[in-house]
N, C-alpha and C positions, 0 to 999 in steps of 0.2 A: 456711376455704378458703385454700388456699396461690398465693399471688399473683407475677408473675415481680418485681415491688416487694421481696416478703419472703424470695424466692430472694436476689435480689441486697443486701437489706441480711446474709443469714446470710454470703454472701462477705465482707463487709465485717467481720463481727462474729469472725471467725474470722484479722484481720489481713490481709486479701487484698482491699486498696486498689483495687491495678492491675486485679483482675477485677471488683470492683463498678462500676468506672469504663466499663470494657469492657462489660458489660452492658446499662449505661445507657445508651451509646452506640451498642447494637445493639437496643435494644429494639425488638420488632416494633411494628407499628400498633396492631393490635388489644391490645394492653397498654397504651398512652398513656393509656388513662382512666384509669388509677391514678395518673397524675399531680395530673391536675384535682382528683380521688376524695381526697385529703385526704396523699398522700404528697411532694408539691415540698416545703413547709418542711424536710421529712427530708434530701430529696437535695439541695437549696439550702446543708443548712450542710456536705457535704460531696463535693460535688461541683470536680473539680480545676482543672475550667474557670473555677470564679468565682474573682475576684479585689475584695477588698476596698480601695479607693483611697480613698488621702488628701485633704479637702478644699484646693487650693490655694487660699492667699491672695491675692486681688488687689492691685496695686499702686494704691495713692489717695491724694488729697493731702484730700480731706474725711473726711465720717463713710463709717465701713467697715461695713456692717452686714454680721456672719454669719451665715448659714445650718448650723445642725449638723442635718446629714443623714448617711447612709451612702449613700457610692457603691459598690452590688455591684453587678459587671462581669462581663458575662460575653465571656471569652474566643474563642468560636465566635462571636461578632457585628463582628467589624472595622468600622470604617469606609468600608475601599477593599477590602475582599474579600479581601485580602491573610493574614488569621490575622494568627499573633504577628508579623508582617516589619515592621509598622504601629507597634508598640509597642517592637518592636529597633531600629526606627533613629529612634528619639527622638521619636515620637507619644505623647498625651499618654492613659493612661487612660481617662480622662472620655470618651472620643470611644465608645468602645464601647459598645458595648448593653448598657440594663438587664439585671439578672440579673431575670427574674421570671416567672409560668406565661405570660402572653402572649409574651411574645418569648421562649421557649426553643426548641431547637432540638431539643431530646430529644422536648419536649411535642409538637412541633407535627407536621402529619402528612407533610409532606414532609420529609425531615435535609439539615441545610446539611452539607456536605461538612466536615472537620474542617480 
């Protein structure tokens, strides 16, 4: 069965980024299940909206314990609602929303505006 998931990775597999992007971005309601349905890992590792951020290190004068985690970010989660304006005048990353099926914005049944 041909899925709007499998429409939009053959855009993809054919060099055509910007329309699988555009896709995802419009997908209807009644298609969301195929997020949950086993395809986010897919569109998670390329999806234009995440952003993969660097752990910063903190400044300490004791023991420094790190954490090696990945911060994926997704882009459509601001902190102040603002989109990218938050992270162009010198906001930090980390403030933004996990990239993950709960907090996406493609998943979910309402779309945050972009």
């Amino acid at each position: 069965m041909v899925t709007y998931c499998w429409i939009a990775f053959e855009q993809l597999d054919k060099g055509d980024k910007a329309g699988f992007q555009r896709m995802m971005d419009e997908m209807p309601e009644g298609a969301r299940w195929q997020l949950a349905g086993g395809y986010f890992e897919d569109v998670q590792k390329v999806c234009s909206h995440r952003v993969d951020a660097e752990p910063t290190r903190r400044p300490v004068n004791g023991l420094n314990i790190e954490w090696s985690f990945e911060l994926k970010r997704c882009l459509r989660q601001s902190p102040d609602g603002r989109g990218l304006a938050y992270w162009a005048s010198g906001g930090d990353i980390a403030a933004y929303g996990a990239c993950c099926l709960a907090n996406c914005p493609i998943g979910r049944k309402t779309q945050v505006p972009a």
